[in-house]
C-alpha positions in Angstrom: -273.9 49.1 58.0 -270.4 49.8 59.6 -269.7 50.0 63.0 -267.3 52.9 64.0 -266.0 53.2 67.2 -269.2 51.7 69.1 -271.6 53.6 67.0 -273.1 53.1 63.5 -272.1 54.9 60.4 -275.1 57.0 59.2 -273.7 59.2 56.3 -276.5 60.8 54.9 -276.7 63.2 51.9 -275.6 66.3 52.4 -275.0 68.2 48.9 -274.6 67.5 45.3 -271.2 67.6 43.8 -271.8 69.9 40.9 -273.4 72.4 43.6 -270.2 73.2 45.0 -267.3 75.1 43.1 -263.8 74.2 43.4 -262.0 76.6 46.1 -265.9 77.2 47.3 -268.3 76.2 50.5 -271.8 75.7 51.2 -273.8 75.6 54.0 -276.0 73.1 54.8 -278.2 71.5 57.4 -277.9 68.2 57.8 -279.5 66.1 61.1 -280.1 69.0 62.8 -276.4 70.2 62.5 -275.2 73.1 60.5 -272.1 71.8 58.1 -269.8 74.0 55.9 -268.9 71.6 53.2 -265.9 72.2 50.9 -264.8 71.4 47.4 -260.6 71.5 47.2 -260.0 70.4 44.0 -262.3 68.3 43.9 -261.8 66.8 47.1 -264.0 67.4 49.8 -264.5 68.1 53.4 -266.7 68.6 56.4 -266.7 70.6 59.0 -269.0 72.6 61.8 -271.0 75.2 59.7 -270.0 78.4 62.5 -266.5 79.5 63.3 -266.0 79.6 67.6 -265.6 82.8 67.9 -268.6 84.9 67.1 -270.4 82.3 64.7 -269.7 83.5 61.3 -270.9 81.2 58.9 -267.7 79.4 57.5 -269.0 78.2 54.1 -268.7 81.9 52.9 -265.1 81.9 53.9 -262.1 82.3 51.6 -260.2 78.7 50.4 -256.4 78.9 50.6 -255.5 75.6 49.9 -257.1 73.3 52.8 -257.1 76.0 55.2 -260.6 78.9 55.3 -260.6 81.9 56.8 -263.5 83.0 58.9 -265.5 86.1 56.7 -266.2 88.1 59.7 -262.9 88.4 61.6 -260.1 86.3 60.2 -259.8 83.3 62.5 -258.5 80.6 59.8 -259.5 76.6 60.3 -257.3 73.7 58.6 -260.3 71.7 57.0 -258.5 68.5 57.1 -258.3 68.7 61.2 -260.8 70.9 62.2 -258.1 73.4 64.2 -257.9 76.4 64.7 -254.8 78.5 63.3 -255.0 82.2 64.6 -257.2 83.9 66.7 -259.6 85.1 67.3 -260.9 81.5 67.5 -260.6 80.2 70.8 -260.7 76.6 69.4 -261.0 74.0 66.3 -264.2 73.1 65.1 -265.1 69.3 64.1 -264.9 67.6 61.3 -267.1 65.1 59.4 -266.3 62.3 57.1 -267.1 62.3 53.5 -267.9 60.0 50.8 -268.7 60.6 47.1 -271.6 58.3 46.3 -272.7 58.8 42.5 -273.3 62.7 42.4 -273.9 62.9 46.1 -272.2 64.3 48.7 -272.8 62.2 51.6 -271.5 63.2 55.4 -271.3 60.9 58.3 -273.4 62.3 61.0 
């Protein structure tokens, strides 16, 4: 196993890669932590399943490029960074490393 930053790498398998559409998100629990995972053209990212302000669930947001907007009030998140780009969020939200392995979708937890 790695080491990253004075912990291990753990990523652990999060999703399947035909289970998430290009432009789309899913939720999912993974280590106790709920994840929105994306599929932007057929790259993908991780990031905190609830948006900061009121905790919408993120997955369900609408894909404009790299950026998704929040379904219940409009906050937007940049899924490459994890921050925030309008309100109402009052912050970012973290973001998770990915790797393809096979079919899977693996996140490092």
């Amino acid at each position: 196993m790695q080491v990253k930053r004075g912990k291990q790498m753990a990523f652990v398998k999060a999703s399947v890669v035909g289970e998430i559409a290009p432009g789309k998100g899913k939720q999912v629990a993974v280590a106790g932590k709920t994840l929105a995972i994306f599929n932007i053209g057929g790259s993908f990212f991780a990031i905190d399943g609830e948006c900061t302000h009121r905790g919408a669930p993120l997955a369900e947001g609408e894909c404009a490029g790299t950026v998704v907007e929040c379904p219940w009030h409009g906050a937007r998140f940049d899924l490459t960074s994890g921050a925030h780009l309008s309100p109402p969020a009052p912050r970012g939200v973290t973001t998770y490393k990915i790797q393809i392995v096979g079919d899977e979708v693996q996140v490092d937890i």
